[in-house]
Phi, psi and omega in degrees: 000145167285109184323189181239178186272003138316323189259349180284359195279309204288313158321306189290340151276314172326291195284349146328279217269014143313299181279357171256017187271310205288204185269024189246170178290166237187117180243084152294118182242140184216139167315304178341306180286303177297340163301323192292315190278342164274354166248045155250014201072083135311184174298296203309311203275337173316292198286334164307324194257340163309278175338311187292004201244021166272357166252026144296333194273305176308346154258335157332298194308002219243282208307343192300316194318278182313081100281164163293124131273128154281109160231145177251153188204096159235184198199133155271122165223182190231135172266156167203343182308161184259177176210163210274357147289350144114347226248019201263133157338136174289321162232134165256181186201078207258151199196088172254154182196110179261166192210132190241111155261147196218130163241114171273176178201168205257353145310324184121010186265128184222126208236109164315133163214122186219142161271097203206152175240130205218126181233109196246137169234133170281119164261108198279156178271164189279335175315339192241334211321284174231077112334326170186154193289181185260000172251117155263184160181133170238179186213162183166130183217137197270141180231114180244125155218099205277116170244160147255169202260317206216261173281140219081354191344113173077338201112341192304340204250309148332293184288355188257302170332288195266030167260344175295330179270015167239353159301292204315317193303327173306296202280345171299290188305327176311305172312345195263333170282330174321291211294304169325341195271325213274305178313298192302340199262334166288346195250332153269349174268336167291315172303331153277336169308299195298320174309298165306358199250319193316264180335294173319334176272328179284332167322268157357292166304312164283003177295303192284336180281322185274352181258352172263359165274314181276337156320290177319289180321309164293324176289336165296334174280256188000297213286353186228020139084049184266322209209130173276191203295334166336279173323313182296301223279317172323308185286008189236022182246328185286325170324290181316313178295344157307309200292339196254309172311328177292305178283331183280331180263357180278321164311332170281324161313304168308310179321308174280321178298310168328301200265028150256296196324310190299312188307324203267349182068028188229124160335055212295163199271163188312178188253016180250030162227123190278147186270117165255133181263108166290134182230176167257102189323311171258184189234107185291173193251163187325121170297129182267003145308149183261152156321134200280145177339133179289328162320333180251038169282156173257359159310296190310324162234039189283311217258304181326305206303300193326316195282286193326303223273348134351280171297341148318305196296317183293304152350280198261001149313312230270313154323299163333323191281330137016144164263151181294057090359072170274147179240097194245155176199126169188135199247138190218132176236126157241203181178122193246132186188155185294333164221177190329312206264007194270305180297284179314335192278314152355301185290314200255005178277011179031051109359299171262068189259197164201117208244146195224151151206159187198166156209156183258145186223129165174135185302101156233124198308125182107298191055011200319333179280341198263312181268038191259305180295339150271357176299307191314294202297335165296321160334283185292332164318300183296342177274328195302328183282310188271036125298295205292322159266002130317315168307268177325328195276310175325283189310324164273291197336271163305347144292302173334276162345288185329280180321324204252022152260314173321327196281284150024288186292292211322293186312312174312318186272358196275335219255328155295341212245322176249006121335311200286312190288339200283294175304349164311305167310314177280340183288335165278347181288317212288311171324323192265338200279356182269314187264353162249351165108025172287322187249167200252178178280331173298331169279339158292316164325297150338304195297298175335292230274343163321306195268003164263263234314315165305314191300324141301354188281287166323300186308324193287270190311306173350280168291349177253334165323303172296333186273330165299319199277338165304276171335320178290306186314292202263033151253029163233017137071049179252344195310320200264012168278314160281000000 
């Protein structure tokens, strides 16, 4: 007679550990392990932290304004033109070369400094011939220093620029630890997926073995005519249907194993290497912490960071929409001479100077891009707040929710775990009670498929329970501490 599917949990350790005494490689997979194996960078995870380095480059660009600039200028020309003065050289011959630094500052202050040179040889005309000689050379260097008033006033709109792009870069990175958790925690629900397709394919195999075994045992009763063709025929139709369960759980198991290797960004292994599952022997009980404040949650400040730099950004369009009021000043020292060095000490002995103050004003009607742009930004504000209290409405919701499937799984699975043994118990009453002839053979058959269809009952709460206690971790932005 076959044995039952009471010995079977423990055969299928036997043969665990049977098949790991032999001489073949070996693969142990665990949360542990997929955790180890996930801060080894994946692709998957590469690409999350890649992605997340994109509001680096919008506060370069911001900040890039405040650079220093540098320009160089040389130039030859030549002249024959006349002026309306009658008084103009029949020829120049002018060789200029300049030189420029330019600073902006996050006051709204931009300060100039330039250098320049002009060395002219002349065909004088004879009304001026002598007036001046006909080779000259100046020199002159200049100071421009420009505030705004009113857009951009002081820098403000420079700095709400570039604090909206150290918001967004903030909310990037957070998102980018969200997605990582989210990638690890699909990779760990898979990882229970692949455990359980295991166990089902061993089930299945010790399913088909006790039933090819009381097969053999009836056809043997049949030949000595203990029993009619009835009984061969159940029993061998239940066989088939095992035998179909066996291929259906093995094609799924590969399937889930296919897609946790692929998640883990590994090669899955030959198939002369057995895959071992680490498990956690009990089944712990509900974490009795409450959900953590939703402020320090990083969903939570996923969507804060999003709304500031929003409002940063409006902020400083709304100066753009502005009139142009600048406060320009700017002193100039040269010096002219037949020659170069004469001219240059001129110059810096400020002799000559020239001193300007102003201010500039100017308009522009309509502006359609600039208020195009605070429409677009007021939009996206009003979707980002009512994110943001959704986010938050969410975040109780699903706690709640959370908590009260853990209590739920826990009890199901305990409750399931003692279902499979109350049939374990019985499946040995019915085996003897079967071999003296109290039950017909369709009620052990029966008894069979009860205590696989538990055993699976169990293994399913097992596993989901444990996939419930991930999922608490990382909506409490614990996963990757435990």
């Amino acid at each position: 007679m076959a044995s039952s599917l009471l010995e079977s949990r423990s055969k299928v350790i036997a043969f665990v550990g049977l098949v790991a005494s032999l001489p073949v490689d070996s693969a142990q997979i665990s949360p542990q392990s997929i955790f180890e194996n996930f801060s080894k960078r994946t692709r998957r995870l590469e690409n999350i932290q890649l992605q997340s380095r994109s509001g680096e480059s919008a506060i370069g660009g911001i900040e890039g304004l405040f650079d220093p600039e540098l320009g160089l200028s040389v130039g030859n020309e030549i002249s024959r033109a006349e002026s309306l003065n009658g008084l103009g050289n029949l020829e120049d011959r002018n060789l200029t070369a300049s030189t420029m630094l330019r600073k902006r500052f996050s006051t709204g202050t931009q300060l100039q400094a330039q250098y320049s040179y002009l060395r002219q040889n002349s065909q004088l005309n004879p009304f001026n011939a002598n007036l001046r000689a006909p080779n000259l050379v100046e020199n002159r260097f200049t100071l421009i220093a420009r505030q705004s008033l009113v857009y951009n006033a002081f820098g403000f709109g420079d700095r709400r620029k570039i604090e909206a792009a150290r918001k967004s870069d903030e909310a990037l990175k957070l998102a980018s630890v969200e997605q990582s958790e989210e990638l690890l925690l699909e990779t760990l629900k898979q990882f229970w997926q692949t455990y359980q397709a295991k166990e089902a394919l061993n089930l299945s195999l010790e399913a088909r073995r006790i039933y090819e075994n009381l097969l053999k045992d009836i056809r043997e009763k049949r030949r000595l005519g203990l029993i009619d063709a009835s009984e061969l025929s159940r029993t061998s139709a239940s066989y088939e249907r095992q035998e179909q369960k066996v291929k259906e759980a093995s094609a799924a198991y590969l399937d889930n194993l296919t897609r946790l290797y692929d998640l883990m960004d590994q090669e899955v292994p030959p198939e002369s290497e057995v895959i071992m599952f680490s498990i956690p022997s009990q089944t712990p009980e509900p974490p009795t912490e409450v959900l953590s404040a939703k402020e320090n949650l990083r969903e939570t400040q996923v969507a804060e960071a999003q709304l500031a730099a929003i409002e940063s950004e409006r902020a400083a369009y709304k100066t753009e929409d502005l009139p142009i009021l600048d406060l320009v000043g700017e002193a100039a020292w040269n010096g002219v001479d037949r020659t170069g060095s004469r001219s240059f000490s001129e110059t810096l002995s400020a002799t000559n100077p020239r001193y300007y103050v102003g201010v500039e004003f100017g308009f522009r009607f309509g502006n359609k891009a600039t208020r195009s742009k605070l429409g677009d930004l007021m939009n996206r504000y009003q979707i980002s707040r009512n994110l943001l209290e959704l986010s938050r409405r969410d975040l109780n919701n699903n706690g709640a929710s959370l908590q009260r499937q853990l209590q739920s799984t826990y009890r199901i699975s305990l409750s399931a775990q003692s279902a499979r043994d109350h049939y374990r118990q019985l499946l040995t009453a019915q085996q003897r009670n079967y071999r003296v002839g109290r039950i017909d053979l369709s009620q052990l058959i029966l008894d069979y498929t009860a205590l696989f269809d538990a055993e699976l009952l169990a293994l399913d709460a097992f596993a989901n329970y444990h996939q419930l206690l991930h999922q608490w971790a990382a909506l409490n932005d614990t996963l990757f501490k435990n």
